[in-house]
C-alpha positions in Angstrom: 30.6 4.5 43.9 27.9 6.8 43.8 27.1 9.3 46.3 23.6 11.3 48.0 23.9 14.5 46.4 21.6 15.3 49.3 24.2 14.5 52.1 25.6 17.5 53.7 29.1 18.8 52.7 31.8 15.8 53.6 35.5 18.7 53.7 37.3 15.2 53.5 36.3 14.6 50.0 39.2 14.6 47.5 38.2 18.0 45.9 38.4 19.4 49.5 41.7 17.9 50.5 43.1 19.6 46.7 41.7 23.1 47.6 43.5 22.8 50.9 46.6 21.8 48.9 46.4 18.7 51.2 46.7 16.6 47.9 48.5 17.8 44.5 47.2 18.8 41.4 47.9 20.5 38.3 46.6 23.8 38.1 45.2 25.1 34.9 43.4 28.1 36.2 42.6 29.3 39.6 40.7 32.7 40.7 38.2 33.4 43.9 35.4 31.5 42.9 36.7 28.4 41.2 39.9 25.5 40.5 40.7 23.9 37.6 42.5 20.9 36.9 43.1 17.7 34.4 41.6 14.2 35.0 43.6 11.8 36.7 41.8 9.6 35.1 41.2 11.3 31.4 38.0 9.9 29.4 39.2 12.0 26.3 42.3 13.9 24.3 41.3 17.1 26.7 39.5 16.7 30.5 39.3 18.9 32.9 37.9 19.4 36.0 36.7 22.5 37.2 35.5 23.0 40.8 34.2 25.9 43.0 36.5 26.8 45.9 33.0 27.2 48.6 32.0 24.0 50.2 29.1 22.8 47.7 28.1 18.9 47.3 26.1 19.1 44.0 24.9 21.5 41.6 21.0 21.4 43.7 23.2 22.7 46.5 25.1 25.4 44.8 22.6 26.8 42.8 19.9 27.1 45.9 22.8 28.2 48.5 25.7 29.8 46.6 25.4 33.8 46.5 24.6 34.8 42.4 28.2 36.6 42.5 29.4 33.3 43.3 27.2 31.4 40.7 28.1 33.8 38.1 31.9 33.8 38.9 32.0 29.8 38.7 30.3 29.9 35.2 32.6 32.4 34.2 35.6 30.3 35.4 34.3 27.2 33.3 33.3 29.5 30.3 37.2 31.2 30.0 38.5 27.2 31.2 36.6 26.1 27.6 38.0 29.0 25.7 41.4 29.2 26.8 41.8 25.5 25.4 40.4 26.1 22.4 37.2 24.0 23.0 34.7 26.4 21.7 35.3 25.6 18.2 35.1 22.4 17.1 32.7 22.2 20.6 33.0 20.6 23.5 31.0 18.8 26.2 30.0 19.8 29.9 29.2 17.3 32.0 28.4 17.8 35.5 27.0 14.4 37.0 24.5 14.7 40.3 23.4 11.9 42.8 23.7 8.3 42.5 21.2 7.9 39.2 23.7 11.0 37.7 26.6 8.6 38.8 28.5 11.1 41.4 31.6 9.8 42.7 32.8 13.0 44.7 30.8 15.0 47.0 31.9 18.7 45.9 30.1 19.9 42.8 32.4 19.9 39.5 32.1 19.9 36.3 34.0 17.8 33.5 35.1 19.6 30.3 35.8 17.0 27.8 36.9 17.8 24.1 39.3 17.2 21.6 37.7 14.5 19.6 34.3 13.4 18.3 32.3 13.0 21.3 29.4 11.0 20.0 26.3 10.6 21.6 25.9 11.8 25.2 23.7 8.7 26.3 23.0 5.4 24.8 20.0 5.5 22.2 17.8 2.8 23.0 
């Protein structure tokens, strides 16, 4: 189901409950400004989701509330994420999805690191 990325922050939302340690998860990496941690549900060889620890529902939100140390520390996080699992080379994808037309399921902004295979296209081609 997709969610408003517009709604304001839920702190019951499964990404919320994980940070609290309220649900389990596998850590991959963890520092102040973000968590990262496998699909449970894995759409490729390698996915991972990585999260920022403050209370953000989308990227809009982050991006327009979210101090630039904060900003830069999560894009840092995903960046050393990607290279510590050797996804740089071959490449990798990044997929952050927003909104209901973005297809959003969970209202904390993450982002999806798939790789370790051919990805093909990102969309359909019509």
């Amino acid at each position: 189901m997709a969610i408003d990325a517009t709604r304001p922050y839920d702190d019951q939302n499964i990404f919320a409950k994980i940070l609290r340690g309220e649900i389990p998860s596998t850590r991959i990496y963890e520092d102040e400004w973000a968590y990262a941690f496998p699909d449970i549900n894995p759409q490729a060889p390698l996915h991972i989701l990585v999260i920022p620890k403050g209370a953000y529902v989308s990227w809009d939100d982050f991006s327009a509330a979210a101090p630039a140390e904060e900003i830069a520390g999560f894009i840092r996080a995903v960046g050393h994420v990607a290279r510590e699992h050797g996804l740089v080379e071959p490449g990798y994808r990044l997929l952050a999805n927003i909104g209901g037309h973005g297809g959003q399921e969970v209202p904390h902004l993450h982002v999806h690191l798939f790789g370790g295979q051919l990805l093909g296209p990102m969309i359909v081609r019509r």
